[in-house]
C-alpha positions in Angstrom: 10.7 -19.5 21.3 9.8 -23.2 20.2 8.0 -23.9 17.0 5.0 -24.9 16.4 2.1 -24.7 13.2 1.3 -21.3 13.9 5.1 -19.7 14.4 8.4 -20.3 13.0 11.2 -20.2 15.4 13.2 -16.6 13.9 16.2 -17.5 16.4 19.1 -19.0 15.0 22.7 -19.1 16.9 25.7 -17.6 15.4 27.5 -20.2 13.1 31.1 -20.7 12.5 30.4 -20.1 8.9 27.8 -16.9 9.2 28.9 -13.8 7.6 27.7 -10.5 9.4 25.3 -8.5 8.7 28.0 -5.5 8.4 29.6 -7.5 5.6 26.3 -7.7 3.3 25.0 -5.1 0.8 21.6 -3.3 1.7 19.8 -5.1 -1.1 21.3 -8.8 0.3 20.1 -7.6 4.0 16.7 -6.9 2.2 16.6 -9.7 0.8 17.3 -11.6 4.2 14.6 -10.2 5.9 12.1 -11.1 2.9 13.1 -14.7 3.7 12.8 -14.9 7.8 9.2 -13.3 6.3 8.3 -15.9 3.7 9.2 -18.3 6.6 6.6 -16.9 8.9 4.0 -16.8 6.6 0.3 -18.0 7.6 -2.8 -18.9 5.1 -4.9 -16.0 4.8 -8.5 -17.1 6.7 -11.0 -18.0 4.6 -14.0 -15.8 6.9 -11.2 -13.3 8.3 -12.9 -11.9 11.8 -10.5 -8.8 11.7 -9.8 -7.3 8.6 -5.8 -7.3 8.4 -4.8 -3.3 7.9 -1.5 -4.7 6.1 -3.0 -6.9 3.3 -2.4 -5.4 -0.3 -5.6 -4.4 -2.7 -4.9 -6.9 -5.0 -5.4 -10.4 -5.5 -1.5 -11.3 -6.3 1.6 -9.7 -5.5 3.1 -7.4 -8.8 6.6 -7.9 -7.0 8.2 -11.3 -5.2 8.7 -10.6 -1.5 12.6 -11.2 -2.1 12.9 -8.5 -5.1 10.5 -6.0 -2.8 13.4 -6.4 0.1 16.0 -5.8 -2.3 14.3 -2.4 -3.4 13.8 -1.3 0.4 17.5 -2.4 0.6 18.7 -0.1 -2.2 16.6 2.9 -1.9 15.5 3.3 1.7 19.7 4.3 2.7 20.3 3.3 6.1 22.2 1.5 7.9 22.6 -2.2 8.0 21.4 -2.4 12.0 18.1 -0.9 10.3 17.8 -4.5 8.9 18.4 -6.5 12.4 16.2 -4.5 14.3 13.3 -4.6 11.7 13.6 -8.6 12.0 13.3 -8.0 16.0 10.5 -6.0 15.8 8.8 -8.1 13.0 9.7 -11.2 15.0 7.6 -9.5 18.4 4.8 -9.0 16.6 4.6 -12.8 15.0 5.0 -13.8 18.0 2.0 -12.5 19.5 0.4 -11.7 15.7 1.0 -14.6 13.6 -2.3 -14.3 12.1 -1.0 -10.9 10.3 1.8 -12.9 8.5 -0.6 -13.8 5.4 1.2 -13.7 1.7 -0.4 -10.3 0.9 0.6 -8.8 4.5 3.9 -9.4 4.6 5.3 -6.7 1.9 3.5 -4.0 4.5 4.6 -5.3 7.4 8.7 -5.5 5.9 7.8 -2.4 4.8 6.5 -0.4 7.9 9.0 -2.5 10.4 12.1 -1.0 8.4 10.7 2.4 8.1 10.2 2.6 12.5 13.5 0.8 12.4 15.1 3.7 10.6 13.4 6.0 12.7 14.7 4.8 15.7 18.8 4.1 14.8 19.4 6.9 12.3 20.5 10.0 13.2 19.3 11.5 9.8 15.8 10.0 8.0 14.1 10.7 4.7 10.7 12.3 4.7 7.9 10.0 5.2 7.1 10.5 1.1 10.2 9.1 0.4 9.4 5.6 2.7 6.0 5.6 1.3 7.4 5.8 -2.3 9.9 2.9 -2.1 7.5 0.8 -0.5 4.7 1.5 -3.5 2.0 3.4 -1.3 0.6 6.6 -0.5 2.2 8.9 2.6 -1.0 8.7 4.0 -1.6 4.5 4.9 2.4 4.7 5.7 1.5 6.9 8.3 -1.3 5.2 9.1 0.6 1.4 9.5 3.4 2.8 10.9 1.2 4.4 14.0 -0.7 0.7 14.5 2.5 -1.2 14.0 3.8 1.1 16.7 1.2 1.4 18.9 -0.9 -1.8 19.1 1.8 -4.3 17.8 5.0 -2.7 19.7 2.9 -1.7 22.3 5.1 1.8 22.0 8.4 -0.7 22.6 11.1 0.2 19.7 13.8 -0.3 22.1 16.3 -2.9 21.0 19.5 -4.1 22.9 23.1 -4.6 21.4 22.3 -8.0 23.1 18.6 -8.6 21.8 19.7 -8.0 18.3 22.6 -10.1 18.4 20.9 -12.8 19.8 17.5 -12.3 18.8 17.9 -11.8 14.5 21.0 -10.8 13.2 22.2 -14.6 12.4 18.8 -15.5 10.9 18.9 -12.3 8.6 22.7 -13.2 7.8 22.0 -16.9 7.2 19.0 -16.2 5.2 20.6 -13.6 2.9 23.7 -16.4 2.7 22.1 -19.3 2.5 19.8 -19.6 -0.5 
């Protein structure tokens, strides 16, 4: 997908010197996909048409995108794959829902595309309270983001190839966690 002012190219091709994602601590694949975030992210418009469901009721972030990433990292317990296929998913929906990607959106948006990514590799989950409580909000809006992440953004398509992943995210969330 070519770049342009509106989208930032989230493809990157397996380098030489690329660790896995397999190799890298939950918190480091956290704070990966914070920075393939921060690198999509959009000015919030000044007479927004649509309100945006995922900005945050405040003004300024409490938390730096990168530390929130490494607390979904270390709390949420699942499996590094969780992490890849959250930066697929989050990288379909910028692509056709850049607009979403403001400063104050993306913390919901890491947030809700890791919990439907844990939903859909793990055998085992935590209960919804515990998803809502690492990520600082009630059970209820989880539930709520979650169903319009799912439904309008993924258009009901959490499917994810071996292939996809691989190609699609894993060496941009391993060369953003590396890199920095």
């Amino acid at each position: 997908m070519p770049s342009s002012t509106n989208q930032t190219n989230l493809s990157v091709k397996h380098g030489a010197n690329q660790a896995s994602t397999s190799t890298l601590t939950s918190s480091e694949l956290g704070v990966g996909l914070a920075r393939i975030l921060n690198s999509c992210l959009v000015q919030a418009p000044a007479n927004p048409s649509k309100k945006n469901p995922f900005l945050l009721f405040c003004s300024e972030a409490p938390i730096t995108l990168e530390d929130f990433g490494s607390r979904l990292g270390r709390y949420f317990a699942c499996s590094p794959v969780c992490f890849e296929v959250a930066a697929v998913y989050l990288g379909r929906v910028q692509a056709t829902h850049a607009e979403l990607f403001e400063p104050l959106a993306v913390f919901k948006l890491m947030l809700v595309a890791l919990t439907v990514a844990v939903k859909f590799c793990e055998d085992q989950c935590c209960p919804q309270l515990h998803y809502a409580k690492c990520g600082g909000i009630e059970t209820w809006e989880l539930n709520s983001l979650e169903s319009t992440f799912f439904i309008e953004l993924l258009k009901m398509s959490a499917h994810v190839t071996e292939t996809g992943r691989s190609e699609e995210h894993t060496s941009e969330l391993s060369h953003r966690t590396i890199s920095y």
